[in-house]
C-alpha positions as CSV (number, residue, x, y, z in Angstrom):
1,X,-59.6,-20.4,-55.4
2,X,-57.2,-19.5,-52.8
3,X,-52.9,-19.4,-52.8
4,X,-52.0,-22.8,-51.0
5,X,-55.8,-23.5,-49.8
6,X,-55.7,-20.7,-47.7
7,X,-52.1,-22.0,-45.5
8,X,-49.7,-19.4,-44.1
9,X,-47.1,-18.9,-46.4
10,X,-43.4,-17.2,-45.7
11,X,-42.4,-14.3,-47.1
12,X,-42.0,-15.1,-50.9
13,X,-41.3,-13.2,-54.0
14,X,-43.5,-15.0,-56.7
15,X,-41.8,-13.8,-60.7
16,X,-43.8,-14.0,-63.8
17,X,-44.7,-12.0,-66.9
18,X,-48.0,-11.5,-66.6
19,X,-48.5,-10.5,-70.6
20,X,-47.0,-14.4,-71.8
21,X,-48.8,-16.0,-68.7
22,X,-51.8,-14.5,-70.0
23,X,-51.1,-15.4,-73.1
24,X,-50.8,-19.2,-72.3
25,X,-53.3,-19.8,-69.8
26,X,-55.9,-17.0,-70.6
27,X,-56.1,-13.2,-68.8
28,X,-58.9,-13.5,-66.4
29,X,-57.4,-17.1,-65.3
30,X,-53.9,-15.2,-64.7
31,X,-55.2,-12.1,-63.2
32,X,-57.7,-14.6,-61.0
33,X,-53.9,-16.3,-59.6
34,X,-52.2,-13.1,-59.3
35,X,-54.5,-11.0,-57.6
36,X,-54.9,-13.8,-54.7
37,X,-51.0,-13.9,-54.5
38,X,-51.5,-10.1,-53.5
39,X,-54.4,-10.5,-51.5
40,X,-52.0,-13.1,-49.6
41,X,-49.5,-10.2,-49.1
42,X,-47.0,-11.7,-51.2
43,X,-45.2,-9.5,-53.8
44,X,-45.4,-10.1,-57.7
45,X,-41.8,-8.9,-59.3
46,X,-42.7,-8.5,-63.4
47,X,-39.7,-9.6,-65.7
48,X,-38.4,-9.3,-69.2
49,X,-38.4,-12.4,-71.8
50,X,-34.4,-12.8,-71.7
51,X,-33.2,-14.1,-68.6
52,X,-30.3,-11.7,-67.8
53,X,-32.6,-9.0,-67.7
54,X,-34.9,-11.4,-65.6
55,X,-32.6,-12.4,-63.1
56,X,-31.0,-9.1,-62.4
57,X,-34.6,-7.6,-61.9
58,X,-35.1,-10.5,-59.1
59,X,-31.7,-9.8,-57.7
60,X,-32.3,-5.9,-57.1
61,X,-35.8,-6.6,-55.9
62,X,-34.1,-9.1,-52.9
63,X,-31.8,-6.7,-52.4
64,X,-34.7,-4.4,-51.0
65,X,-35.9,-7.2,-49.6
66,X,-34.7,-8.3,-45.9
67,X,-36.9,-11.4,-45.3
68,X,-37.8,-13.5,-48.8
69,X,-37.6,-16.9,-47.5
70,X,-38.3,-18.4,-51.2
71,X,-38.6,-16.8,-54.9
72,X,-41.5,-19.0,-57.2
73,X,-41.6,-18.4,-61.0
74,X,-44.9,-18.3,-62.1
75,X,-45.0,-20.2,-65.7
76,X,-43.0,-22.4,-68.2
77,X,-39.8,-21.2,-69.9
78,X,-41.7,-18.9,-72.5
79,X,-42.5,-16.9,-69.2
80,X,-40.1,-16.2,-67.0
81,X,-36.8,-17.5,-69.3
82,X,-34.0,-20.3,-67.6
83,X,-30.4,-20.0,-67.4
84,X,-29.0,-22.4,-70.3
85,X,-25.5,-23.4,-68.6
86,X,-23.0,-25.4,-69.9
87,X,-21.2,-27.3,-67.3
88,X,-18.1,-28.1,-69.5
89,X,-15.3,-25.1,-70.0
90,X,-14.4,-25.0,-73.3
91,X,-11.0,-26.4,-72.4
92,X,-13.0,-29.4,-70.9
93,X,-14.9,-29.6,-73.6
94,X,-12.4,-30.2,-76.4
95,X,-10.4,-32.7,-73.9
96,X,-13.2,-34.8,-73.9
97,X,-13.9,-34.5,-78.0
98,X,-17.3,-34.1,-80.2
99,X,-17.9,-38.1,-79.4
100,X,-18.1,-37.7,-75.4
101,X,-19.8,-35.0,-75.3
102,X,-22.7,-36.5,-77.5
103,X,-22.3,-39.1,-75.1
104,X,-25.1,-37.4,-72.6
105,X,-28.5,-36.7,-74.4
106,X,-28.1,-32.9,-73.3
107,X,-24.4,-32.4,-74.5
108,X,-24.0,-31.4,-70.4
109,X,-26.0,-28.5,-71.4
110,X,-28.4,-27.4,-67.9
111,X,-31.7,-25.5,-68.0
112,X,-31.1,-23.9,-64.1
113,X,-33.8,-21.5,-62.5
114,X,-30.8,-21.1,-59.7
115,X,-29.6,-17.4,-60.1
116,X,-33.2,-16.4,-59.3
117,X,-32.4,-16.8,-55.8
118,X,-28.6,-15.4,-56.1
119,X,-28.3,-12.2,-54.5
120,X,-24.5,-11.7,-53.6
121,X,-24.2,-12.4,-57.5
122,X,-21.5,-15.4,-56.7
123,X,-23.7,-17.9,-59.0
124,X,-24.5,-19.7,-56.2
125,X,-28.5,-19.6,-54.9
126,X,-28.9,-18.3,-51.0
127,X,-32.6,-17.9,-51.7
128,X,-34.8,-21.0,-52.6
129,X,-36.4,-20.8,-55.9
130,X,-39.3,-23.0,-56.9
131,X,-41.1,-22.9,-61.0
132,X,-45.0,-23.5,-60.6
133,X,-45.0,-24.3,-64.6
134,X,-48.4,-22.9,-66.3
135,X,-48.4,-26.1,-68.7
136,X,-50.8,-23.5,-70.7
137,X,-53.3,-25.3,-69.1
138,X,-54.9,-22.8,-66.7
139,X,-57.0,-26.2,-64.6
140,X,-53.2,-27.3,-63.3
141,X,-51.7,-24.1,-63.1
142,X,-54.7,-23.0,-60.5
143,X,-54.6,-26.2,-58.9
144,X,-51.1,-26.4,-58.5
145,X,-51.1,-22.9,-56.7
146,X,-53.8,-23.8,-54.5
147,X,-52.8,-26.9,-53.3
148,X,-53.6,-27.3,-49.6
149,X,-50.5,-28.5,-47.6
150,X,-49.7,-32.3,-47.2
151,X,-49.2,-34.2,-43.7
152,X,-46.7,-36.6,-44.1
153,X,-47.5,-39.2,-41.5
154,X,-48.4,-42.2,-43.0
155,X,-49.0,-40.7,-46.2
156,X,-47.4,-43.2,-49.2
157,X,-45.2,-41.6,-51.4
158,X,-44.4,-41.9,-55.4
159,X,-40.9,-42.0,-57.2
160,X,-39.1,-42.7,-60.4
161,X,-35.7,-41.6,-61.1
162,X,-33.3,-42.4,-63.8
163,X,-30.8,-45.0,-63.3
164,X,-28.1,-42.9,-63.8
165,X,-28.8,-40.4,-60.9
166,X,-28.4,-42.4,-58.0
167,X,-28.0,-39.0,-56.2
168,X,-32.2,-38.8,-56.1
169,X,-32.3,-41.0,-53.4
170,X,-30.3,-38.5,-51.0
171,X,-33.5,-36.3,-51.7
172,X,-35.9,-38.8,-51.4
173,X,-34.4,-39.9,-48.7
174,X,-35.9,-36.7,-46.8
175,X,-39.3,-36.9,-48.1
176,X,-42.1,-38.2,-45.7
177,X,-43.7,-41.7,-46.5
178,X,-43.2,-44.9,-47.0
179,X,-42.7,-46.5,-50.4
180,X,-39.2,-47.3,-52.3
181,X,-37.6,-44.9,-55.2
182,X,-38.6,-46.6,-58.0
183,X,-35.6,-46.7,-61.0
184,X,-36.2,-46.0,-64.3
185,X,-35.1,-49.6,-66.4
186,X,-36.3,-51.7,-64.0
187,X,-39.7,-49.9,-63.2
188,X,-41.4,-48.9,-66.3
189,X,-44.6,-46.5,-67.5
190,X,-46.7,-49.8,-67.6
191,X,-46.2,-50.5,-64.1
192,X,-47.6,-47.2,-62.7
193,X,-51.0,-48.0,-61.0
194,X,-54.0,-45.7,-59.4
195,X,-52.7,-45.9,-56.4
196,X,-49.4,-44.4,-57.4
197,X,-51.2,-41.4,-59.2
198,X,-53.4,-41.0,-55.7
199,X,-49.9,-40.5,-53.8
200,X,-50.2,-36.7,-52.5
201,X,-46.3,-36.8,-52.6
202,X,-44.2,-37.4,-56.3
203,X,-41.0,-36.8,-56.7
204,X,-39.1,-37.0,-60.2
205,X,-35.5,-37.4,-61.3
206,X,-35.9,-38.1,-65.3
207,X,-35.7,-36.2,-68.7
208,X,-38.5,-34.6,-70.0
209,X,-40.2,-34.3,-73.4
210,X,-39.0,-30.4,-74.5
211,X,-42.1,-31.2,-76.9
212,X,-44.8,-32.4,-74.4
213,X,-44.6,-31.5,-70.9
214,X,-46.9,-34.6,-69.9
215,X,-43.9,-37.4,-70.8
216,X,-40.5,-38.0,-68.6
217,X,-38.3,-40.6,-69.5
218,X,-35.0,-42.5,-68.2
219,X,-31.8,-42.7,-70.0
220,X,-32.4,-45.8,-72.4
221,X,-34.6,-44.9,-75.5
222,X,-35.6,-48.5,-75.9
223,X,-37.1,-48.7,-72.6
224,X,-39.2,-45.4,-71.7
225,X,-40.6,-44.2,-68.5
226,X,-43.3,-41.9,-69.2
227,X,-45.5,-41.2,-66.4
């Protein structure tokens, strides 16, 4: 095991809670990732469970901090906690009433990892921040960390996004490769096929399953996604 299959990395500030991470994945597995994140030269910034605490923790360590060119949160949400945002004021919220807002599956409530990279404390991210969930599955946690980098030249691509984000495709749009962004209602979990699971690229604009992080799904329940 090696971070990023031994690559050159930036300067980044990697953020977990080594305790829960333990906890979910297994102590010598998490001590195993950690201690080759510092044997990389990166620094390891230990946070709370609440995420107030958590993010101001990450801010002041930044702060100190001249040249972070990314922040990476090491575990799921029991780890190193989200920012739970709702996007409607209150005023907002009553214009619209109880039967709009039900409207969107997640009442226009966000789970956002943003303020992790917000150091002026305007709200707004200057920093990059990236979630390496541990899945407490310690096999994809490690391999996710020691993935070896991808060339995109010729390399064939894999996307779904929900049909009502059409503003995926600006991202994917970016991406190296080749193939199409693939919408969920017309594409469907039973069209996925090996060679889409052997893509070295994915990319994923859908809901996901708070009960089973293996499942995403578009926006009509009577015709699923799951991938």
């Amino acid at each position: 095991f090696s971070l990023a299959g031994g690559r050159g990395l930036p300067d980044l500030l990697f953020v977990t809670n080594s305790g829960a991470l333990a906890q979910n994945i297994g102590a010598l597995e998490a001590n195993r990732a950690l201690n080759a994140i510092r044997a990389a030269g990166h620094d390891i910034c230990e946070v709370s469970d609440t995420a107030p605490d958590a993010v101001d923790l990450v801010r002041k360590r930044l702060q100190s901090r001249q040249n972070t060119k990314g922040v990476v949160l090491l575990g799921g949400y029991d780890v190193v906690p989200c920012n739970v945002v709702n996007v409607l004021s209150s005023s907002l919220s009553t214009a619209l009433g109880p039967s709009m807002v039900e409207v969107d599956d997640d009442h226009f409530i966000v789970w956002s990892d943003e303020l992790y990279g917000d150091v002026d404390q305007d709200r707004v991210g200057e920093i990059p921040v990236s979630r390496i969930p541990d899945s407490r599955n310690s096999a994809a946690f490690l391999n996710a960390l020691s993935a070896p980098g991808v060339s995109v030249g010729g390399v064939e691509r894999f996307g779904v996004r929900n049909i009502a984000r059409p503003f995926a495709q600006v991202a994917w749009n970016v991406m190296g490769g080749r193939r199409n962004l693939n919408v969920s209602k017309d594409f469907l979990y039973s069209d996925v096929n090996p060679q889409h699971l052997e893509s070295p690229l994915h990319y994923f604009m859908l809901h996901g399953d708070w009960r089973d992080g293996r499942t995403f799904y578009g926006e009509l329940d009577d015709q699923p996604a799951s991938t």
